[in-house]
C-alpha positions as CSV (number, residue, x, y, z in Angstrom):
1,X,40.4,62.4,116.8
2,X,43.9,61.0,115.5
3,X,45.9,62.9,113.3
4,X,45.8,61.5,109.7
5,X,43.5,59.2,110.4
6,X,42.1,59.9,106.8
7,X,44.1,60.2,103.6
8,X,43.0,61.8,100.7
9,X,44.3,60.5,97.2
10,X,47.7,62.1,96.9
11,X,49.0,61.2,100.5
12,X,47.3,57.3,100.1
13,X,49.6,57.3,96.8
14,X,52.7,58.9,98.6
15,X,52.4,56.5,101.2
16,X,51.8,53.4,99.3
17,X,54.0,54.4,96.9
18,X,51.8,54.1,93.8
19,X,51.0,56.2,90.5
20,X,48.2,58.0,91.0
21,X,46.3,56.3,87.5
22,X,46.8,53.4,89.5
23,X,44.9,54.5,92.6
24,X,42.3,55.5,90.6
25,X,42.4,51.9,88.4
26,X,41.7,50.3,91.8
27,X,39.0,52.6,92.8
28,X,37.1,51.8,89.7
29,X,37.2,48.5,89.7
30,X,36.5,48.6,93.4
31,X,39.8,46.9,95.1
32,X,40.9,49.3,97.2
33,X,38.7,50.5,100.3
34,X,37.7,54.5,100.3
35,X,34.8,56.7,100.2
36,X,33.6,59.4,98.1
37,X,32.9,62.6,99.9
38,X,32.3,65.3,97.6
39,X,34.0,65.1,94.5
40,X,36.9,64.1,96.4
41,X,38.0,60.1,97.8
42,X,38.8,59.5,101.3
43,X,41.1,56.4,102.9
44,X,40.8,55.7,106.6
45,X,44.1,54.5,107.1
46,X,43.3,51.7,109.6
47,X,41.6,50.0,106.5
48,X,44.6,50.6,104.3
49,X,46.6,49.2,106.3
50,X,43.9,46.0,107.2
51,X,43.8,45.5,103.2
52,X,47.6,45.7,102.5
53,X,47.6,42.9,105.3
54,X,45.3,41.1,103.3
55,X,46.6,41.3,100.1
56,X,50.3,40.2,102.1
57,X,48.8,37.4,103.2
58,X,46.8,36.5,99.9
59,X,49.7,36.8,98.3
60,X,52.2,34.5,100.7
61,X,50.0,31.9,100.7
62,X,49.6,31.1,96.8
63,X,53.4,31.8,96.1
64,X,53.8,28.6,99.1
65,X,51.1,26.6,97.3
66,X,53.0,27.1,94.3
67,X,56.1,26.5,95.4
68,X,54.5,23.1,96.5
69,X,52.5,22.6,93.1
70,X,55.9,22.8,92.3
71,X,58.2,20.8,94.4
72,X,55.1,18.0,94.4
73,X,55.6,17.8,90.1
């Protein structure tokens, strides 16, 4: 199995950098891909990664549709 291929909730905020009220803001309102196991939240860190891509992506794309909104006006 690969090392750290799961992150529990202090390493997913050490490595994306975020508070951990934060991580646990985005767990509740279901934004942010984990699983429960125990009392305690898992990350697979393939997923992490796939959902930062996304939200990069997301993101990218309406700032350049906004930027055109803008240009267009």
């Amino acid at each position: 199995m690969e090392k750290d291929k799961f992150l529990t909730t202090d390493e997913l905020c050490q490595y994306l950098k975020l508070p951990k009220p934060t991580l646990y803001w985005l767990l509740g309102k279901g934004q942010i891909p984990g699983a429960k196991v125990g009392r305690q939240w898992r990350f697979n860190k393939d997923s992490i990664d796939k959902w930062m891509e996304e939200k990069e992506k997301y993101y990218t794309e309406r700032n350049s549709r906004m930027e055109s909104d803008v240009a267009q006006e």
